[in-house]
C-alpha positions in Angstrom: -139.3 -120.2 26.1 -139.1 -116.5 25.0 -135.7 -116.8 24.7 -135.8 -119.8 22.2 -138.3 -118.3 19.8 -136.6 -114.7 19.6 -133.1 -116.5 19.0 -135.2 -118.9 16.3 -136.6 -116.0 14.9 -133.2 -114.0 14.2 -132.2 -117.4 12.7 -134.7 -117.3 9.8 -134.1 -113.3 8.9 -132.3 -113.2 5.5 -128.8 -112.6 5.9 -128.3 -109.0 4.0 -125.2 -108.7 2.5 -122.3 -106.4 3.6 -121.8 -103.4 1.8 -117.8 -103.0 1.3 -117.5 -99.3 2.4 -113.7 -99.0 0.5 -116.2 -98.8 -3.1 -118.2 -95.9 -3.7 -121.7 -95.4 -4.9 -122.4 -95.8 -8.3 -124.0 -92.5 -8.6 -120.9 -91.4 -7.3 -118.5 -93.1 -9.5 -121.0 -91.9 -12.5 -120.9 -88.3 -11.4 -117.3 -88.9 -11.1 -116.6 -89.8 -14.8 -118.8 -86.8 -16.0 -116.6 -84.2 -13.7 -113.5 -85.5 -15.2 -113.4 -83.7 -18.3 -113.8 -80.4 -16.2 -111.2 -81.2 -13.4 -108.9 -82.4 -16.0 -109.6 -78.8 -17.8 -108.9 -76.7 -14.8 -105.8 -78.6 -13.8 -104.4 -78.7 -16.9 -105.4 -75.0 -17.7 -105.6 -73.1 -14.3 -103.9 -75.1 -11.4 -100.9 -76.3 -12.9 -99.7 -73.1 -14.6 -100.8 -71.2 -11.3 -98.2 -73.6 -10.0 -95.6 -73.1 -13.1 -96.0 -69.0 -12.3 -94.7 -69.4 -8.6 -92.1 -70.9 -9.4 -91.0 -68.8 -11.7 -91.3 -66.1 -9.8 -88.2 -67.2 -8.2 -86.2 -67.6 -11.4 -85.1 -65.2 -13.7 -86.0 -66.6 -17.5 -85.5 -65.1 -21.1 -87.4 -67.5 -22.5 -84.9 -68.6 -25.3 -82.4 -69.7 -22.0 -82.2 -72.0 -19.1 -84.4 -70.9 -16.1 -82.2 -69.9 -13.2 -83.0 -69.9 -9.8 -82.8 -66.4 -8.0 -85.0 -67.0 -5.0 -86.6 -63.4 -3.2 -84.5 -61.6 -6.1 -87.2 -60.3 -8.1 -89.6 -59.3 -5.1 -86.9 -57.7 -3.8 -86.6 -55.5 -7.2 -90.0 -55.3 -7.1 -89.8 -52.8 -3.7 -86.7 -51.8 -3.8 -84.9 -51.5 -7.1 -87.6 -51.0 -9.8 -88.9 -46.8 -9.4 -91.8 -47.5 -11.8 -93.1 -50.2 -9.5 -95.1 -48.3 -7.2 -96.2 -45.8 -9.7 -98.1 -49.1 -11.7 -99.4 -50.1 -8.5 -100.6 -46.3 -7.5 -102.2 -46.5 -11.1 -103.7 -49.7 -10.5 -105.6 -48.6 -6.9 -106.5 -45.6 -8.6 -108.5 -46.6 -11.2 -109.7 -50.1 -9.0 -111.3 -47.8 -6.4 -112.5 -45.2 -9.1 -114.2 -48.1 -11.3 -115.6 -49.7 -8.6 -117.2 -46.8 -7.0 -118.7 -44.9 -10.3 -119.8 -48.7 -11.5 -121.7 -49.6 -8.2 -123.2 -45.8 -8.4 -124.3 -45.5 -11.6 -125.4 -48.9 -12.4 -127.5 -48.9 -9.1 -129.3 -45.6 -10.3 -130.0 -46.7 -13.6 -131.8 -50.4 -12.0 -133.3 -48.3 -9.8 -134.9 -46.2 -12.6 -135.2 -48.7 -14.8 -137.4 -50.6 -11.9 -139.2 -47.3 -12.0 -140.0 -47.6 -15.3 -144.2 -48.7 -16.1 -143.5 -49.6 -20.0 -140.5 -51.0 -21.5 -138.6 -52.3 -18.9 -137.0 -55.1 -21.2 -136.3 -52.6 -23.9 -133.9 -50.5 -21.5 -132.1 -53.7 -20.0 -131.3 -54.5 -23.2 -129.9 -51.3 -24.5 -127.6 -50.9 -21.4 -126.6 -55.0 -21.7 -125.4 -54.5 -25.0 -122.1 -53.0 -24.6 -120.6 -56.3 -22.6 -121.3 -58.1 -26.1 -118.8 -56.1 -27.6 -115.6 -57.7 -27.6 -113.2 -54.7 -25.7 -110.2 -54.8 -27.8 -112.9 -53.8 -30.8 -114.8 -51.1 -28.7 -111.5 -49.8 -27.0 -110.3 -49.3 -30.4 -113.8 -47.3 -31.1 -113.1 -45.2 -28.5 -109.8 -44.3 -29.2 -111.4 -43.0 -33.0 -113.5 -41.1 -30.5 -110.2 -39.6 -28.2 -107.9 -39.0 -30.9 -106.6 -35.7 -31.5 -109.6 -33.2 -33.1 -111.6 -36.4 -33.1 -115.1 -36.6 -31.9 -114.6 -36.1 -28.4 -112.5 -32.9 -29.1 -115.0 -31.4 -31.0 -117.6 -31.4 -28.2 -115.5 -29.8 -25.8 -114.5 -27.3 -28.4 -118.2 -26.5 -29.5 -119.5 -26.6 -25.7 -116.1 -24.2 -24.7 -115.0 -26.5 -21.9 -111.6 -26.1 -22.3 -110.4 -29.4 -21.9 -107.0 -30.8 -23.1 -107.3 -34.2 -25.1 -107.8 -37.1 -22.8 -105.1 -39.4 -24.2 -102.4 -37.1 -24.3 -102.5 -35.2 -21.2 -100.9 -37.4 -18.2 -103.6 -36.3 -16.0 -106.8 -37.1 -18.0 -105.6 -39.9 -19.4 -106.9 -42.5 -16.7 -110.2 -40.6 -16.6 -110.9 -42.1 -20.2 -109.6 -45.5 -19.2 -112.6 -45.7 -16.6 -115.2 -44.3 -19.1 -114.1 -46.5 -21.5 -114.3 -49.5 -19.0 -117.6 -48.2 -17.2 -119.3 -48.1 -20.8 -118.2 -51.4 -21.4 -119.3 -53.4 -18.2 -121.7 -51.1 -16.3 -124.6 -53.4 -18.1 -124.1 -56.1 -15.7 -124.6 -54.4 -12.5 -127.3 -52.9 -14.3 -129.2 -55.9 -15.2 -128.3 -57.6 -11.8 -129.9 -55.1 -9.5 -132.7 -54.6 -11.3 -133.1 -58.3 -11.2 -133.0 -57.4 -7.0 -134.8 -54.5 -6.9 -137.8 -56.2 -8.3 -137.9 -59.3 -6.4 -138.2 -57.1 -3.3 -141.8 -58.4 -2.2 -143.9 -55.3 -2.6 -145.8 -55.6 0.3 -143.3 -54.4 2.2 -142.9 -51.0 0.2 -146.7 -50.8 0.5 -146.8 -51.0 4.0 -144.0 -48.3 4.1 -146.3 -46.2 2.2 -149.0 -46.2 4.3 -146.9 -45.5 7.5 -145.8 -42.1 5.3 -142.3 -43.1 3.9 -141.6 -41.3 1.0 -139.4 -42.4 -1.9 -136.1 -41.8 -0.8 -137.1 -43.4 2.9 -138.3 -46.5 1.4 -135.3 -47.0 -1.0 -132.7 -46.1 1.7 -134.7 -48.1 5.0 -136.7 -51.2 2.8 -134.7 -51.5 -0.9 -131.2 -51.3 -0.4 -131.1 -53.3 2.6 -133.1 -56.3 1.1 -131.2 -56.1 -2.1 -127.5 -55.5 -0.2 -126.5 -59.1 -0.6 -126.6 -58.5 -4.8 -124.5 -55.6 -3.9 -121.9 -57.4 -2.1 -121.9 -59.7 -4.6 -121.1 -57.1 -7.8 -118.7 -55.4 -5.6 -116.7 -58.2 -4.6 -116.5 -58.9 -8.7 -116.3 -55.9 -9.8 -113.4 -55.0 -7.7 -111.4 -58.4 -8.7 -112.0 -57.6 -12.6 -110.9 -53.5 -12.1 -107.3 -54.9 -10.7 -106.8 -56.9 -13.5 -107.5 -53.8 -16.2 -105.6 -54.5 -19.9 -107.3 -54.9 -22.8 -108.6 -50.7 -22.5 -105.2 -49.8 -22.0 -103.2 -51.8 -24.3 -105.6 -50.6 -27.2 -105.8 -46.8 -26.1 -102.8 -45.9 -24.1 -100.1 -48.2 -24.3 -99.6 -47.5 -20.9 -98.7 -43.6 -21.6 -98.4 -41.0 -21.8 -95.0 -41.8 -19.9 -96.2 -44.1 -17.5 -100.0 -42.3 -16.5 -102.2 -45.2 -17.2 -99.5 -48.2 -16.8 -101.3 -50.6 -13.9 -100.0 -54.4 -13.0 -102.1 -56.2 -16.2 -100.2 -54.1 -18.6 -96.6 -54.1 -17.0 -97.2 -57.7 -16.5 -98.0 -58.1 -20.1 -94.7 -55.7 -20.9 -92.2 -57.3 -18.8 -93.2 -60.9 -19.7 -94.1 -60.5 -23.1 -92.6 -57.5 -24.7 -89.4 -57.8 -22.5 -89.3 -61.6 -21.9 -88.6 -61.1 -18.2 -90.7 -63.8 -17.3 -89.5 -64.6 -13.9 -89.7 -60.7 -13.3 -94.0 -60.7 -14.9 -94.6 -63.7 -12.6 -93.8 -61.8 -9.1 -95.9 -59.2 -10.7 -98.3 -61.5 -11.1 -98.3 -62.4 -8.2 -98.2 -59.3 -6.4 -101.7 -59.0 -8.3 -103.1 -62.1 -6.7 -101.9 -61.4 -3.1 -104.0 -57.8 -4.0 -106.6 -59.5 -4.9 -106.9 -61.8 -2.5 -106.5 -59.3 0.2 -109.3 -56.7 -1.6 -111.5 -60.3 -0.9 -111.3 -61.0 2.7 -111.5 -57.3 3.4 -114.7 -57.2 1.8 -116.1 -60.4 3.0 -114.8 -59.1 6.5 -116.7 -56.1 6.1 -120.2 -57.6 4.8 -120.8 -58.7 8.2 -121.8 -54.8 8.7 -123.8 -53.9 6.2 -125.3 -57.3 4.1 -128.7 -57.8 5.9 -129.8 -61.1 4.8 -133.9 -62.0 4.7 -134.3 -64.9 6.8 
């Protein structure tokens, strides 16, 4: 009897219909349509001549003739052959691990006092922001005003009886304005970014730290920078990327001189493909770059794991 009514029962239930699985979702074929535009862009744009630059790498091309295919001969020139190689990429470490350290330094000192700060906060983010508005070709051109022989720069270490030579000219300064340039022009985003982190740090924490007798210093180094590490990671990690790719500074201030002092991979990339047409020869540069950068990233992601405290 039970058995007739439960199989009577499943009888008269609707029969609901079967959902073809090979068709998606309609939310997902509308959220398709409106990422087109953007996946189109970056394959167009980024993916495809990411693509196009590997393979040239393996040709050599003058641009007004025929690609022809050379396989490993342009890496191999890279190492072996070319002698100004490894003084671009000595150049290029040396002002990537120069930036990156005086950035990270002096932006986190000027969030921490700007955190500090009772009145006026918003006034001093501001005034260190406003650099990364100006375009760099403009302000790198500024600056070299400022460098130029018994320009402004010269007359201060005249009047203050430093005995410096001029920056631009001499092979062993030269680099040192590179990175002030840069560090002037970008050191506002760090700035603004850990200030961001320093004052989300909840304060009863520091308070508490207080009270057990920590002093400034102890609550920055044992509370602060810990809670605010993963913002560090995070500038580091971008700031190192954008210091290997250094150009615009250099192609408006030094040219790459004086002889070959401030010459890293964005210029010579830039001077081989586009001032030399070597294009199969800019494109293993190129990608010497990206194999740098790449390798700068997993270090650093490798290395988080000892020193990024997350707050769980």
């Amino acid at each position: 009897m039970e058995e007739d009514m439960s199989e009577s029962a499943v009888a008269e239930l609707p029969l609901q219909p079967v959902q073809s699985r090979r068709f998606l979702k309609p939310e997902t074929r509308t959220a398709m349509v409106f990422l087109l535009p953007s996946f189109l862009g970056f394959m167009i744009f980024m993916a495809l001549p990411i693509v196009a630059s590997l393979a040239l790498s393996f040709t050599s091309w003058q641009l007004i003739s025929t690609p022809s295919f050379v396989g490993f001969q342009n890496y191999v020139r890279l190492f072996t052959v070319d002698p100004a190689f490894y003084t671009i990429l000595r150049n290029t470490l040396f002002f990537a691990v120069e930036y990156l350290a005086l950035n990270i330094i002096v932006s986190l000192t000027l969030a921490v006092w700007i955190s500090s700060v009772k009145h006026g906060k918003a006034i001093f983010r501001v005034i260190f922001f406003l650099p990364t508005f100006t375009p760099t070709i403009a302000a790198s051109v500024v600056w070299l005003l400022i460098f130029t022989p018994d320009g402004l720069a010269d007359t201060i270490i005249r009047a203050l009886g430093l005995g410096l030579p001029n920056f631009l000219l001499n092979p062993s300064w030269a680099m040192q304005a590179i990175v002030l340039v840069t560090l002037w022009a970008n050191v506002g985003y760090n700035v603004v970014m850990f200030n961001a982190a320093l004052d989300l740090v909840p304060k009863h924490y520091l308070e508490a730290a207080t009270i057990d007798g920590a002093n400034a210093w102890q609550r920055f180094w044992r509370i602060r920078l810990p809670l605010i590490s993963p913002t560090i990671f995070f500038a580091t990690v971008m700031t190192a990327i954008t210091s290997l790719q250094v150009f615009d500074e250099i192609y408006a201030m030094t040219r790459g001189g004086p002889g070959s002092a401030t010459a890293t991979l964005g210029f010579a990339i830039y001077q081989k493909g586009f001032a030399n047409f070597q294009m199969g020869y800019a494109s293993a540069l190129a990608w010497v770059m990206f194999v740098m950068i790449m390798a700068l990233t997993v270090l650093q992601f490798r290395m988080q794991r000892k020193w990024v405290h997350y707050d769980e």
